[in-house]
N, C-alpha and C positions, 0 to 999 in steps of 0.2 A: 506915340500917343495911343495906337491899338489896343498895346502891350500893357498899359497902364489899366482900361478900361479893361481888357479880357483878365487881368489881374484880380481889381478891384469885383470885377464880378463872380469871382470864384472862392471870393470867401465868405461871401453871404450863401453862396451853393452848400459847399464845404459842412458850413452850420445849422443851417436848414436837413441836411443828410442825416446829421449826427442827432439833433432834436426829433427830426423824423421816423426815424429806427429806432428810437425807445431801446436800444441793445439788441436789437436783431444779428446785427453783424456778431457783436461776441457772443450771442448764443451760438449760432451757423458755423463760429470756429472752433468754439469745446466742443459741438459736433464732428465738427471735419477731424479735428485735431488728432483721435487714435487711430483713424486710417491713414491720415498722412502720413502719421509715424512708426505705424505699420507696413506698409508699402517702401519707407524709406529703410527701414532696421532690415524687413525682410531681403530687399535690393542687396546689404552689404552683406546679410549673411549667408543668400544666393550665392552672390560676387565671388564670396571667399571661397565658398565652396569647389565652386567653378576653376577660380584661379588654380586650387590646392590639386584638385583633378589632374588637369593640366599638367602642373609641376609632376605630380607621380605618374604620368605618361613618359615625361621626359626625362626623370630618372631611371625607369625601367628601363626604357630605349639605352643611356646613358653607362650604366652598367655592365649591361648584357655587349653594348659595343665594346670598350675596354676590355673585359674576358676577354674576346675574340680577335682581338690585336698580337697576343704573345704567342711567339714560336716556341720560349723556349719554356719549359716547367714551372707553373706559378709558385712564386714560395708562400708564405705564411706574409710578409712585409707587403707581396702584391696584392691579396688578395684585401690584407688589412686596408692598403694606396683604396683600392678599386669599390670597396664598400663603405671605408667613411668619403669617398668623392659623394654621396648620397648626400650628407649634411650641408655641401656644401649648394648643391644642384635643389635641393626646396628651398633652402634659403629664399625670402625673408622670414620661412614660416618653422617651426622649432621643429625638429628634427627627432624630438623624443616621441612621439606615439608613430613614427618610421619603423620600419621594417624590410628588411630587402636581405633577397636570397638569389643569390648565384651557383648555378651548379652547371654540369656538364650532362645531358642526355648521349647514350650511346643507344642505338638503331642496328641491332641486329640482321643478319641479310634475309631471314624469316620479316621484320618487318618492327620487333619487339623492343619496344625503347624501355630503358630502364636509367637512374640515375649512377653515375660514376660517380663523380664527386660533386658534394655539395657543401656552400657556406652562406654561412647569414650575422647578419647584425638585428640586434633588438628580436633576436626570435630563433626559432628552431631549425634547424637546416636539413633537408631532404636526407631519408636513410639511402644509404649506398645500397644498390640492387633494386630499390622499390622502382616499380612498376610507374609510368607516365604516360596521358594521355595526348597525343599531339594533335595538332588540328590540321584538317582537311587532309591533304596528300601527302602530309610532311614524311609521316613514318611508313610510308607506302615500301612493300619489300621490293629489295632491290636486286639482290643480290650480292653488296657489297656489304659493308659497317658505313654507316652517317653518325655523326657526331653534329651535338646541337648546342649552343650555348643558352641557356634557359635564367632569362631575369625576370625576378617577380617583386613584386613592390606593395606592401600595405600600408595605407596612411587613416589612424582613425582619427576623425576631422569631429571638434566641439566647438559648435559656435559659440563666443566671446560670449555672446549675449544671452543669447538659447530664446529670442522672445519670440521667434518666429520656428525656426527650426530649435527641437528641443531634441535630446541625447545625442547618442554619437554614432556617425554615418561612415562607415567603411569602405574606405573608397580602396581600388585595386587596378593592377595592370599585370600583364602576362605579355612575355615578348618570347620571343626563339629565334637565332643567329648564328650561322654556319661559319665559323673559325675562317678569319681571313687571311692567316699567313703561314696557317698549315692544317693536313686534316681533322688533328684530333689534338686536344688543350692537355698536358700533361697535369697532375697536381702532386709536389713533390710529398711523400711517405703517406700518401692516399690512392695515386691512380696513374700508371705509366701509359700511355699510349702505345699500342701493339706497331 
């Protein structure tokens, strides 16, 4: 019987609400309405952005690991394995404005790193001998040769939408990985290992 009564009195509320606001309420939400959907568009295109990031960390890392797995001479079919694994590793996001470059840094026992061999997909691949900067103590002289395996990753990221984030944001990663199953990465009719 409560239920009846707190019923019946909530449609006389109800109508009186709606008589009483003369349209207030849909004024206050064509108001509200382009921030919300602003705040909401921007969220996803943030989101993506974010996500896309991510993935090209994990491709860099992904990459640069692989290289540094093989003992013996990468050939042309490895190197091809090791750089379309890229398309597979952004996935769910297209693969086409990717770019990823693997090469080999040699470290001189003066301290001077330079590229041995280098490849890439969707883009240019390091000249053999140029000069490379490594970070912090990497290329510290040694006395010996260091060998680095160097993965680098471009992904230019265009929001869907652009209503928030508008042109295109260049996203990036740089990794460097010491060959783990022998000192120096061979690449066959480009670079033997001394």
């Amino acid at each position: 019987m409560t239920h009846a009564i707190q019923f019946s009195g909530l449609l006389p509320r109800l109508r009186n609400f709606t008589r009483g606001q003369s349209g207030f309420a849909a004024v206050e939400f064509a108001m509200i309405l382009p921030f919300m959907l602003t705040c909401y568009i921007g969220g996803v295109e943030i989101g993506d952005g974010v996500a896309i990031d991510r993935k090209v960390a994990i491709t860099t890392h992904s990459v640069a690991d692989l290289a540094t797995r093989y003992n013996l001479p990468l050939q042309n079919s490895d190197i091809a394995g090791i750089l379309g694994a890229s398309a597979s590793i952004i996935a769910p996001y297209a693969p086409a404005p990717l770019t990823v470059t693997v090469s080999e840094v040699v470290v001189d026992p003066k301290g001077n790193a330079t590229i041995a061999w280098s490849d890439a997909l969707n883009g240019s691949a390091h000249a053999i001998g140029s000069s490379v900067t490594l970070p912090g103590t990497l290329g510290a002289a040694t006395g010996t040769a260091q060998y680095y395996i160097m993965g680098e990753v471009q992904y230019a990221y265009t929001p869907a939408l652009g209503y928030v984030m508008t042109g295109t944001l260049n996203l990036s990663n740089q990794i460097f990985m010491s060959p783990r199953e022998s000192a120096c990465i061979s690449r066959v009719g480009v670079y033997g290992c001394p």
